[in-house]
C-alpha positions in Angstrom: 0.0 0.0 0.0 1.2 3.5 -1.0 0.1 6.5 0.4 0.4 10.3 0.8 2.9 12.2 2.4 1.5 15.9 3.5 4.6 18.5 4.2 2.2 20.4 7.0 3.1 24.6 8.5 2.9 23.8 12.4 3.0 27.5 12.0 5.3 30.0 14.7 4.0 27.7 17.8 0.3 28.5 19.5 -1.3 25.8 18.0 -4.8 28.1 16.8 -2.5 29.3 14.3 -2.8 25.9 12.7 -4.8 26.1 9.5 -7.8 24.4 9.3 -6.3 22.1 6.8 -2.8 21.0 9.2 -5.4 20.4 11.9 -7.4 18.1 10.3 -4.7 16.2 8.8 -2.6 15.7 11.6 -6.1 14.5 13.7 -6.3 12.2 10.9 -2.6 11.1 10.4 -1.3 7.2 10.7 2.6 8.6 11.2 3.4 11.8 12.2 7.1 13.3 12.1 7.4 16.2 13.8 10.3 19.1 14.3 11.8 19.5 17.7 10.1 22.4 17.9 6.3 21.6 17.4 4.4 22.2 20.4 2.3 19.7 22.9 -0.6 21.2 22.1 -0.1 20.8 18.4 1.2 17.4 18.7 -1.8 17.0 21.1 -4.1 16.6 17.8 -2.4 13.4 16.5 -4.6 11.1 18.6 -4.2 8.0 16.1 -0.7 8.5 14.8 2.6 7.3 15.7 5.3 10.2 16.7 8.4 10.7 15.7 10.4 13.4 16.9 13.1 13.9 13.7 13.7 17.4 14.8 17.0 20.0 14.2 18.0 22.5 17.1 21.5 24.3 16.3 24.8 23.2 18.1 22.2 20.1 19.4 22.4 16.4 18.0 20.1 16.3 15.5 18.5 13.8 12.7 20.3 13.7 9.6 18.4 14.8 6.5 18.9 11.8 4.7 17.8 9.9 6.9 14.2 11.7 7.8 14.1 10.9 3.8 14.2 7.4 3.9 11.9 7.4 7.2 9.3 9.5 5.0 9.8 6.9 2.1 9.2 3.9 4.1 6.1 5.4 5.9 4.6 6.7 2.5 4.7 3.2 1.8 3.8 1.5 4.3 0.5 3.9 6.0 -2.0 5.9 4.2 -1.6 9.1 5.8 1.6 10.4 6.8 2.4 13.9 8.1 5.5 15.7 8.2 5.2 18.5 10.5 7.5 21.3 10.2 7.7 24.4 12.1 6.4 27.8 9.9 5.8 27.3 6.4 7.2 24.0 4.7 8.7 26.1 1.8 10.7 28.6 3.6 13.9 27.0 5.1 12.2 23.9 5.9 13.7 22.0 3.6 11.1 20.7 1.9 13.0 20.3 -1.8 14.9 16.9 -0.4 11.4 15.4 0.9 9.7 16.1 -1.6 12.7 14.9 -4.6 12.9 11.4 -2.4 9.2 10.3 -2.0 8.5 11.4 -6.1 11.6 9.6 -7.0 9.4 6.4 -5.8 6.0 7.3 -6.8 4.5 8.6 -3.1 2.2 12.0 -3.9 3.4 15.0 -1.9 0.8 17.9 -1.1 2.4 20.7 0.9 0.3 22.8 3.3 1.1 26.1 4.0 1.3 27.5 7.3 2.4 30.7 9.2 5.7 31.7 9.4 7.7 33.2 12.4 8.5 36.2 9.8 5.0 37.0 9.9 4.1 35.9 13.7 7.5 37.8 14.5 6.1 40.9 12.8 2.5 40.7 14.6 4.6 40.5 18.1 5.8 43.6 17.1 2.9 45.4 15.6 4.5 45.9 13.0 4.0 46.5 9.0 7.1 44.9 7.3 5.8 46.7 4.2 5.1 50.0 5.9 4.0 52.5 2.6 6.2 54.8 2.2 9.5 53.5 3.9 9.8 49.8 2.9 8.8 48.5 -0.4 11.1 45.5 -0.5 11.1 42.9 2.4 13.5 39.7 2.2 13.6 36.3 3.9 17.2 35.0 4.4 19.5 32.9 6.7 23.1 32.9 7.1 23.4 29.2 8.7 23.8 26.6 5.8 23.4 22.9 6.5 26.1 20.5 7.8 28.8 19.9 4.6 27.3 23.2 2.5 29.9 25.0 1.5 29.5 29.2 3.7 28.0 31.9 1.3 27.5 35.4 1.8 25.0 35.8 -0.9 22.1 36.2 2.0 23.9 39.5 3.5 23.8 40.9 -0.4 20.2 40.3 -0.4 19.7 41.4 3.0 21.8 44.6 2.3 19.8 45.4 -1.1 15.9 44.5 0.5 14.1 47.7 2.8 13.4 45.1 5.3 15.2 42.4 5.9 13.9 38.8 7.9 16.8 36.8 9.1 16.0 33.5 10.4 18.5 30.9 12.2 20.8 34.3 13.1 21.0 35.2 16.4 23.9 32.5 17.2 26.0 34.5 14.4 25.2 38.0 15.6 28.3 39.2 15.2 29.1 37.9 11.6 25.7 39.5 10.7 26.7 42.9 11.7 30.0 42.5 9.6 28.5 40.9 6.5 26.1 44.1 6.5 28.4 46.7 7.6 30.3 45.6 4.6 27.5 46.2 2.0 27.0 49.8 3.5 24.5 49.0 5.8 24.4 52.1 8.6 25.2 51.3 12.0 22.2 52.9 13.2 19.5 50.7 11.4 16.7 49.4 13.4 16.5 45.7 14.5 14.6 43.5 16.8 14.9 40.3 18.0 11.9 38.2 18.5 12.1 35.1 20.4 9.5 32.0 20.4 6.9 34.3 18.5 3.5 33.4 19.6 4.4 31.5 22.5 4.1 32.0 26.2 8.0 32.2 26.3 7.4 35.6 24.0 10.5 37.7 24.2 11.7 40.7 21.8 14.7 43.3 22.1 15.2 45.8 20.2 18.1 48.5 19.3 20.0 49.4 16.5 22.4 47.1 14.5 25.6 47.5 15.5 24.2 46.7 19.4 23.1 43.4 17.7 25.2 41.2 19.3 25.0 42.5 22.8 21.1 42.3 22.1 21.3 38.5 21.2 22.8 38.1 24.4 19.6 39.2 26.5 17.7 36.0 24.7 16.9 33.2 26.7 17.7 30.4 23.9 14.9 29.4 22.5 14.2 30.1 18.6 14.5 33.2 17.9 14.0 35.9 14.5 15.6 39.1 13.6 14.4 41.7 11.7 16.3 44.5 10.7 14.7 47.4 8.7 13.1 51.2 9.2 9.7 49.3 9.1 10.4 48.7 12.6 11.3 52.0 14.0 8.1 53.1 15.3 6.0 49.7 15.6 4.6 49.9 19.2 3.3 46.5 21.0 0.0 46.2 20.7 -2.3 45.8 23.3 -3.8 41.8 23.7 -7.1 40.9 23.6 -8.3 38.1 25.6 -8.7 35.7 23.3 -12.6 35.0 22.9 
């Protein structure tokens, strides 16, 4: 028996961010495999599946890619449902292109299912507009961490550089490297950033200054996942007010 494999946005972390469509498959799912960083309260909604935890956390042990692929290839083929759950959006630095290449190579339909990034969560923790009219009309999504054997590029900092607004994830360990790399590519010293740790989550935390304070800044984090964004947009976004949720 061959069945689906569904590459499912867990989203930023609070789990009624799920979309309606990641809820319902992962409530129906034989075999879930989920990043480390998937929530109990998410995970809470696989009542029938099987768990595996195949997560990555930086300088942690973690699963090797290859071999998450052949897990997703033998579960493809052995259950009808199977969900790989991956923190944000499957198509932004989740690596989705390997999954997806090694169950088509044997005939197993993929469907990817988008869900909410921490960009975007990052920017609602802020209140702020990463497009805000009339001071950033360009917004970027990069990472300076490359996986285990890649060869280093700098490409990111020349996109980050070049965008109005740019959304660095996996950064805050390389602070220092970041404020170089920009620095470099005439980025002023006096640009506006924030980090935002576990966006959406109880553990909430953001910091904010101006980017050559960036690495002091990293240092106020508590460890846990965490986003920076680094643009004018962000000058004058206040913290909204919460509603209790309804």
């Amino acid at each position: 028996m061959t069945g689906a494999v569904y590459l499912v946005g867990a989203g930023p972390g609070a789990a009624d961010l799920l979309t309606l469509r990641a809820a319902r498959l992962i409530a129906e799912a034989d075999v879930v495999l989920h990043d480390a960083l998937v929530g109990a309260d998410v995970l809470a909604l696989a009542e029938k599946a099987k768990l595996y935890n195949v997560g990555k956390r930086a300088n942690r042990p973690s699963v090797d890619q290859r071999l998450i692929c052949r897990l997703l290839v033998r579960m493809g083929q052995r259950h009808r449902i199977v969900v790989r759950l991956k923190g944000g959006d499957p198509s932004l630095f989740g690596r989705a292109g390997e999954e997806i290449d090694a169950c088509a190579a044997v005939g197993i339909p993929v469907e990817i299912v988008p869900g909410v990034s921490a960009g975007f969560a990052a920017a609602s923790a802020l209140g702020a507009s990463l497009t805000k009219r009339g001071v950033s009309r360009s917004v970027t999504f990069v990472t300076p961490t490359v996986a285990k054997g890649e060869a280093e590029s700098a490409h990111w900092a020349d996109a980050a550089a070049a965008a109005e607004t740019a959304v660095i994830y996996m950064g805050a360990l390389r602070a220092e490297a970041i404020v170089g790399e920009l620095a470099r590519r005439g980025v002023p010293a006096s640009r506006p950033v924030a980090l935002i740790e576990a966006a959406s989550t109880p553990g909430e935390r953001i910091v904010r200054g101006v980017l050559h304070g960036l690495p002091a800044l990293a240092l106020r984090l508590g460890g846990g996942p965490a986003l920076i964004i680094v643009g004018e947009a962000i000058a004058e976004a206040r913290q909204m007010l919460k509603a209790d949720a309804a």
